[in-house]
N, C-alpha and C positions, 0 to 999 in steps of 0.2 A: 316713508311717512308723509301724511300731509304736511303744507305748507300753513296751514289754519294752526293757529293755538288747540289743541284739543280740549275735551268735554270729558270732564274721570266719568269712571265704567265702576257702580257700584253694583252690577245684575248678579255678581255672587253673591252679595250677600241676599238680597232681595229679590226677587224680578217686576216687583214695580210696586207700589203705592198700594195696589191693591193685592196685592199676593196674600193667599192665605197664611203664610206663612208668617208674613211678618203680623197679621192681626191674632193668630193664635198667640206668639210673642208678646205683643204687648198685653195680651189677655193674660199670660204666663207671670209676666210682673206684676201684674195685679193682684191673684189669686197668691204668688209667695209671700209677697210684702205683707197681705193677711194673716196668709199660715203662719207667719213670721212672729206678726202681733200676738197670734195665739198661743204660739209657742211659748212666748215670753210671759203672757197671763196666765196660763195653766200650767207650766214648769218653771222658766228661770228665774223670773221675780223674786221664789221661795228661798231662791240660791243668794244668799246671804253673806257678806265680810267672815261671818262667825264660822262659815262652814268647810269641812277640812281642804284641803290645799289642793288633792286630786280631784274632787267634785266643781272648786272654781275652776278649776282647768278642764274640765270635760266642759262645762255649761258654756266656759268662753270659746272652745274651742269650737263647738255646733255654731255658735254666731257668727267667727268667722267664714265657716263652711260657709253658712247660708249667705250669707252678706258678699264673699267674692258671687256664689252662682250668679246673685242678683244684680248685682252693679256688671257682672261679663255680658248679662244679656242686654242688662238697660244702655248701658255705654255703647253697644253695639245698635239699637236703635234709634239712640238719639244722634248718633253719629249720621247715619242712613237718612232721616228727616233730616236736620240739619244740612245734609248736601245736597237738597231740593230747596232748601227756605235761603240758601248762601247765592245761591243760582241764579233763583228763577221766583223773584217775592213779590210775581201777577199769580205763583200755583195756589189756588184757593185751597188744591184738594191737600197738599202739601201742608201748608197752614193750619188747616184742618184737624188733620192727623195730628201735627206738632200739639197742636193746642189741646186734644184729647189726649195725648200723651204725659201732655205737662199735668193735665187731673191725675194720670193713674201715676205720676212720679210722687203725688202729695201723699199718697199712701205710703208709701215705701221712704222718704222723709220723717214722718212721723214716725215710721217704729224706729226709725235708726236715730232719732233723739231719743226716743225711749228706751235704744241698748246704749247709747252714748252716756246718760246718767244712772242706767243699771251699771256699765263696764267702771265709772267715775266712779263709784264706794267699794273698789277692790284696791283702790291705787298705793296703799299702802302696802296690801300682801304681794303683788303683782311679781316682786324680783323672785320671790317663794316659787309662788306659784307658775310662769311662764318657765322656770328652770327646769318643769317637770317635762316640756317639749310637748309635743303633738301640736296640732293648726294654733292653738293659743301662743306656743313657744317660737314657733317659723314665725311667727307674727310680731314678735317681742315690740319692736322698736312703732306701728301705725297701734299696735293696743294702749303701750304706754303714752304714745301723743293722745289717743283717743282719751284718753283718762285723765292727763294733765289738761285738757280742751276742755273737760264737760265742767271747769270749773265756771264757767264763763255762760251755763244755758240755764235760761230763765226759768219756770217752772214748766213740768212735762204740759200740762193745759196752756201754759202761753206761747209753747214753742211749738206747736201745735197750731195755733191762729195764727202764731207769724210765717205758718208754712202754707196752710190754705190762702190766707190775704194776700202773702207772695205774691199769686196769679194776677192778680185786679192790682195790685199796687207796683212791685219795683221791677216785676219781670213783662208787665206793659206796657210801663214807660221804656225801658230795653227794645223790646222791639217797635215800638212805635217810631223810637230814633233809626232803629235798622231799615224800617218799612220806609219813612219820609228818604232818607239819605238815599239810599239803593233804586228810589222808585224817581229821584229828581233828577231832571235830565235838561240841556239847553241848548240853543242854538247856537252853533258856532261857526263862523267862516274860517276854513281849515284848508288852504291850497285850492284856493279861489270856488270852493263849491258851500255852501249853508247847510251843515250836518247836525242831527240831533246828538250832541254827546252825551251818555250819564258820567255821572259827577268823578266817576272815576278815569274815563278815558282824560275829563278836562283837566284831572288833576297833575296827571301824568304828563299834560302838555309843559310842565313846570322844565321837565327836561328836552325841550323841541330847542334846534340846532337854533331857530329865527329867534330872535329875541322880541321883534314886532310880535310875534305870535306869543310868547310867555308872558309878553303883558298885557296883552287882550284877555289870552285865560287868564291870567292872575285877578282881573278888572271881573273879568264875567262869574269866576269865583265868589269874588266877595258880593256884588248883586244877588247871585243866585241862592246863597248862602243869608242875605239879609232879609229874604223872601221867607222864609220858614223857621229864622231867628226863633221867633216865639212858639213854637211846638216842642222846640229841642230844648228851650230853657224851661218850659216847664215839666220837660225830660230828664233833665237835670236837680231841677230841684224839689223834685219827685222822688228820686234817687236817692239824692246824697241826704233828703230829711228822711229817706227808710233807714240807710244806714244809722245814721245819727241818732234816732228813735232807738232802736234795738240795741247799739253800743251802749248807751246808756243804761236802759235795763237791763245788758247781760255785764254790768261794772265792767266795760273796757274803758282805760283813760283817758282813750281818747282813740281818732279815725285809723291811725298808726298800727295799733296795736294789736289788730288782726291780720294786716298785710304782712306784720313782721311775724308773726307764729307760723301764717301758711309760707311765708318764703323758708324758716326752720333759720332766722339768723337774729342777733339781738344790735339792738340800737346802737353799742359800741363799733359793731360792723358797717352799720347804713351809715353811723356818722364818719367811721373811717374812710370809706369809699368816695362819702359826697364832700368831704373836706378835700378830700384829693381830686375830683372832680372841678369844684370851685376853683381850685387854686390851677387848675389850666386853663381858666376860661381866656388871660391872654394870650395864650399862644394859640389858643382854636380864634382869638382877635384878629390875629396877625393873619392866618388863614385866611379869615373873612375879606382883609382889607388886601389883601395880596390878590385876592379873588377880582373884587370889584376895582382894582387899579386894570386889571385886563379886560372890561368892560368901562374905559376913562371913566369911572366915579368914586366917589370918596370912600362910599360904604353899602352895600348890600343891599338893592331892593330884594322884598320876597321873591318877584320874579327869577331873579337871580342863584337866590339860594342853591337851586340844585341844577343851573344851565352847564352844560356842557365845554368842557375847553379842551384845548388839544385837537386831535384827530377827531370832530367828533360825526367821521362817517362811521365810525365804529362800530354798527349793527348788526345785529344776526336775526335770520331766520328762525323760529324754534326748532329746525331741526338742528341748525349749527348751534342753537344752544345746549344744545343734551349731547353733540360729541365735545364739545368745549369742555363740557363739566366731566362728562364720563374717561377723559382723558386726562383730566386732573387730580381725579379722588382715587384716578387707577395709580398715579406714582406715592397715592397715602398706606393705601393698601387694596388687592384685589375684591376683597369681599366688598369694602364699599363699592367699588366702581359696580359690580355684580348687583347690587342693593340697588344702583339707583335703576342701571340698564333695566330691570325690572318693573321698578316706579313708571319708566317709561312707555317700555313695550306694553304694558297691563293696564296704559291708562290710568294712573294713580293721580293723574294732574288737569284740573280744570287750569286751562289758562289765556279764554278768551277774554276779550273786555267787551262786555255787552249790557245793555238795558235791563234792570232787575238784581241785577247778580252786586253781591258787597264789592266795597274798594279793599284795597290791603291785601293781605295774604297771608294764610295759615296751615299746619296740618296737621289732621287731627287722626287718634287711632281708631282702627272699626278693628277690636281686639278679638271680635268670635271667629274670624277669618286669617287673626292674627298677618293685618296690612295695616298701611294709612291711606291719607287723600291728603292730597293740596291744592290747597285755592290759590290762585294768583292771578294778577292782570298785565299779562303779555305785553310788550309794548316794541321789544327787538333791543332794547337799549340794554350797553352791561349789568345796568344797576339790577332791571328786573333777571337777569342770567344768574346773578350773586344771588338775589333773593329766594329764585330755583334752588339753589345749593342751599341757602341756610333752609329752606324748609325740607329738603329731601335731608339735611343732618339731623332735625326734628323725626324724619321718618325711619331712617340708622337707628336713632335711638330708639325708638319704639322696637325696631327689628331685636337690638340688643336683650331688652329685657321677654321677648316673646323666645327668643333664642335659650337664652336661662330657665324659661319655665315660671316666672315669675306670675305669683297671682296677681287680681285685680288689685288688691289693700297693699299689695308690696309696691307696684309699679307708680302709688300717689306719690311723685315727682315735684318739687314746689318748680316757681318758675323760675329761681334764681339758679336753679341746676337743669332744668329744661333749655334753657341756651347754651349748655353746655358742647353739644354736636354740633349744633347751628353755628354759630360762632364758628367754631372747628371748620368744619365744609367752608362758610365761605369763605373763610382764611385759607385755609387749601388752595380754592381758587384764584384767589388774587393774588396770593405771593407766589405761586406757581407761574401765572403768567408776567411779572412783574420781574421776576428774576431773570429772562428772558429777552425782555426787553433792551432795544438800543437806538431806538428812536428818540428822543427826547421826544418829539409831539408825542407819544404814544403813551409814551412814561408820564407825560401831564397829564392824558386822558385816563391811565390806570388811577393815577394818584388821587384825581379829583372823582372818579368812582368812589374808591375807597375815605377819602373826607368825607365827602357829603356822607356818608354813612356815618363816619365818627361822629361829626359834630352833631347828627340828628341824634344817636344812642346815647353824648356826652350831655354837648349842651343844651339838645331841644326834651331831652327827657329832662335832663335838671326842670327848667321852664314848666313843665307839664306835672311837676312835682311840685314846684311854688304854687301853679294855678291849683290843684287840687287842696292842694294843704289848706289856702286862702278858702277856696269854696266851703269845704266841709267847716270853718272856723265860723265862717260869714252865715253859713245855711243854719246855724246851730240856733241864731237868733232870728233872724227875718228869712223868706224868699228873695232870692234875686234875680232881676232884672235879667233880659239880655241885656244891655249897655253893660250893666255891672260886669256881667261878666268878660265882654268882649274887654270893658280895662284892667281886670283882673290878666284876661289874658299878656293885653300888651304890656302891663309892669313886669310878668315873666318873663317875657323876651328881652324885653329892657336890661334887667336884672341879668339875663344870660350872656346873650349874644354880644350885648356893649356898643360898643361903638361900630361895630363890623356890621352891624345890619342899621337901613336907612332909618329913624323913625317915624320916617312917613310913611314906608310902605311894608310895616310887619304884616302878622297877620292874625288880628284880631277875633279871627271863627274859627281858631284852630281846633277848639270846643267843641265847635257843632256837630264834625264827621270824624271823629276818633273815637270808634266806638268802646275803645277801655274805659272810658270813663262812666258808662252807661250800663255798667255790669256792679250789681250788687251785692256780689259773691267775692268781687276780685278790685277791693278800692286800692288804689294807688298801684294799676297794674304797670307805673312807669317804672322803676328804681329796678324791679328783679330783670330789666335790659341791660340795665348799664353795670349792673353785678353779670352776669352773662357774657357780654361783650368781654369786657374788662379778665374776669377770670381765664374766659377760652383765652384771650392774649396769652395772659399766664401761658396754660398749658401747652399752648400750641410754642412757644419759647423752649420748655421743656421737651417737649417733642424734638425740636432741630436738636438739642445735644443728645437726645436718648437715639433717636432715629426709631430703626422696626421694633425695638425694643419696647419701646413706649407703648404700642399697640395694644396690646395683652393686658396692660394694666390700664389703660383706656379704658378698653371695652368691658375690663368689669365695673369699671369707676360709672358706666352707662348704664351698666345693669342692673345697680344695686343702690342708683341714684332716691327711690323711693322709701329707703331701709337706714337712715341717718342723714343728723342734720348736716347743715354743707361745712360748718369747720370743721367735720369730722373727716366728710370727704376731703374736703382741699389737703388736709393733716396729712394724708397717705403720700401725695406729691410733696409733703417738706412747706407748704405754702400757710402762712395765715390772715386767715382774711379778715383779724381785726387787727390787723397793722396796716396804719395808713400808708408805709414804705410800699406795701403789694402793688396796692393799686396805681402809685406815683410810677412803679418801676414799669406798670403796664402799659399806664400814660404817660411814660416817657417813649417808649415804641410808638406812638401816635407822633407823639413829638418830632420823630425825624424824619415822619415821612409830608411833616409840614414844612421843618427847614428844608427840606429835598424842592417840595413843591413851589416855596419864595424861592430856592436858587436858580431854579429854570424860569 
């Protein structure tokens, strides 16, 4: 294999941009999402609460038909645009496409709010009716959500404009943030040469062995970041007054109350979690300040956060990263290792860090080929080798439920159970080589991998949960500033981190290139990590006592993660996750691997 990070290979599905094939497709969702409409006007509408129980069962059961064909084909080409616009956001032609696509998606929106409050006036006969089985009955559990959801959608005509205006409003501000961030790049002096970085290779400098160099980029960060302040804030507050407008008309109580129905968990849970969260913020303190005693200071610059201690020649090539991992998830079980060795040889992994292309990393299903993709940005450090694993566990999962046969409506996954693999792999990974260990330098460099992660899914999502919360409370009456929000930001961290980070050097634009916050589909996409993170603990505890045992009832708990809320799931392993005990016992696991970390 090269030495270069490679470029994923999506040519099965497509052979390029201009392939017939995919413009017949996107012409394909067009013309159903009609036929759909008309079906609904000249047949199902008639079909009434009143009417007998076998008839609501055929009528729902055609909708589902149609609604998986349409969502396998549409999911599979926004998938395929989407890994040109994540890439490469100088492709006009790319851009292009996407933004014709997102027209023909307003189509097929609109009728599925119109079967969403057709399916709503059955919700009462529904237990009758789906008992009779066929596609409406396989369906039981996303029809009932479907129906208990459509109490919340404002009239068919207004939800209808808020699907067209979508485009021109909260899905432009979206990528405008995508577009500014991904396209801003600076000059840095990097091992004595003046290189152009984009924003994501500097961000990554946060982990360079020199410390002279993490506070240069940390320095040229925030400059760079104060340069285009004001496009992202009014990216922002574009955003969160769309949401806040339409919450409102559709009676939600408030920002909360839609992030909790798609995660499928109630506020007794997120308060369990984040109370037990809260109450470890000093021992992820003691972390902090254990940290920055080994750089002689009191308390935590940003620079700092995620530097390196220990061995920290520690690096790999991307090839040594895919036998590291393949040799790990082979002592979980065969099939995963199998699963990813595939990911890799087939090119499932973008993971250069280049000009254009987003920061972060994700992976997403291209379901008609029944694969994924993963983005990430290479850098040779452990952290991004972990972050290999938890998205190729994101890609397991997806293998799971395509393994099952599962439809499109069955495999809607919230996110608080989408981390559920992830988690799992990169835990794999680290405890695997952790147990191994007998270097102390080596064992502070695994440990401090593994921190900077906790305390980013602990306490910097906490932070990113206050900011959000403050945002939507604040946006509800005025616009805000950037200043505003940059101290918006720093009271989160403040709030969080404590004493452990310096107050002079947080990090105020945390805001600006976190593109969750920028998604108007997905507000408060922080909390379903740290439910994720937290839970895989759980399991993966479970797992050491079950051992190969465990496996079998994994991989259905992966399969079937679409088809019930998550206490239902969790219920199967014996766990409840609105006991605040769970999570404390989860985060006590955290806990020893930080007194381990103050001992050395």
């Amino acid at each position: 294999m090269s030495k270069t990070p490679p470029h994923w290979d999506l040519s099965n599905v497509y052979a390029g941009l201009d392939s017939p094939e995919l413009t017949a497709d996107i012409a394909w969702v067009r013309d159903a999402s009609a036929a759909l409409q008309k079906l609904y006007e000249d047949e199902l509408k008639t079909v009434t609460p009143e009417a007998p129980a076998e008839e609501i069962n055929s009528a729902i059961s055609t909708v589902v038909d149609q609604l998986n064909a349409i969502i396998l084909k549409f999911a599979t080409i926004r998938a395929y645009l989407h890994s040109y616009v994540t890439t490469d956001s100088y492709n006009k032609e790319a851009l292009r496409l996407a933004s014709e696509f997102d027209q023909v998606m307003v189509g097929f929106r609109n009728v599925n709010v119109v079967l969403e409050a057709w399916i709503g006036q059955f919700k009462a006969r529904l237990p009758e009716v789906l008992a009779l089985g066929n596609s409406a009955g396989e369906h039981a559990f996303p029809v009932t959500e479907i129906a208990e959801q459509s109490q919340y959608l404002m009239s068919e005509k207004e939800e209808i404009l808020a699907a067209e205006l979508g485009l021109a409003g909260a899905s432009a501000w979206g990528k405008l943030q995508g577009t500014v961030t991904s396209q801003k790049s600076v000059d840095f002096d990097l091992d004595g040469e003046i290189q152009s970085l984009p924003m994501p290779a500097l961000i990554n400098l946060h982990a360079h062995p020199d410390e002279n160099v993490r506070r240069r980029a940390y320095e040229t960060e925030m400059a760079a970041w104060k340069e285009v302040k004001e496009p992202l804030a009014a990216c922002m507050n574009g955003i969160k007054g769309w949401v806040n407008t339409l919450n409102a008309h559709r009676g939600r109580v408030d920002a909360l109350a839609e992030p909790l129905d798609q995660a499928r968990i109630d506020r007794e849970t997120l308060d369990a979690m984040m109370s037990a969260m809260q109450d470890s913020f000093p021992t992820f303190e003691r972390y902090f300040k254990a940290k920055a005693a080994r750089f002689g200071q009191e308390a935590l610059p940003w620079w700092n956060l995620f530097a390196p201690v220990g061995k920290s020649e520690m690096t790999f090539t991307f090839d040594e990263a895919r036998e590291f991992i393949l040799e790990n998830f082979g002592k979980f079980s065969a099939e995963l290792r199998d699963f990813a060795q595939g990911a890799f040889e087939n090119n499932w992994i973008d993971a250069e860090q280049r000009s254009g292309k987003r920061g972060g990393a994700f992976c997403m299903s291209v379901p008609a080929v029944k694969e994924s993709r993963i983005l990430c940005n290479f850098d040779g450090t452990l952290d991004q080798v972990i972050t290999i694993a938890h998205e190729l566990g994101h890609g397991y999962h997806n293998f799971n439920m395509f393994q099952a046969d599962k439809t499109m409506l069955q495999r809607e996954t919230p996110m608080t159970m989408a981390e559920t693999a992830s988690i799992m792999c990169e835990t794999i990974v680290f405890n695997a080589i952790l147990e191994n260990v007998t270097d102390p330098e080596e064992e502070l460099t695994l440990l401090e991998t593994a921190l900077i992660g906790d305390s980013q899914v602990i306490v910097d999502i906490y932070s990113r949960f206050l900011f959000e919360k403050e945002v939507f409370e604040r946006r509800a009456k005025a616009e805000l500033n950037s200043d505003e929000l940059c101290e918006i930001m720093d009271r989160a961290q403040a709030a969080t981190y404590g004493a452990g980070l310096d107050p002079a050097f947080r990090h105020p634009y945390m805001w600006t290139w976190k593109p969750h916050y920028y998604s108007a589909g997905l507000s408060f996409y922080n909390f379903p990590y740290a439910f994720g993170m937290l839970f895989g603990v759980g399991l993966y505890a479970i797992y050491k006592q079950r051992g190969a045992a465990f496996v079998p009832d994994y991989k259905k708990l992966l399969s079937s993660t679409g088809e019930a809320p998550a206490a239902e799931l969790a219920a199967r392993f014996g766990i409840d996750i609105r006991s605040k005990q769970f999570w404390a016992d989860s985060l006590a696991v955290i806990a020893k691997r930080i007194d381990r970390y103050c001992e050395l």
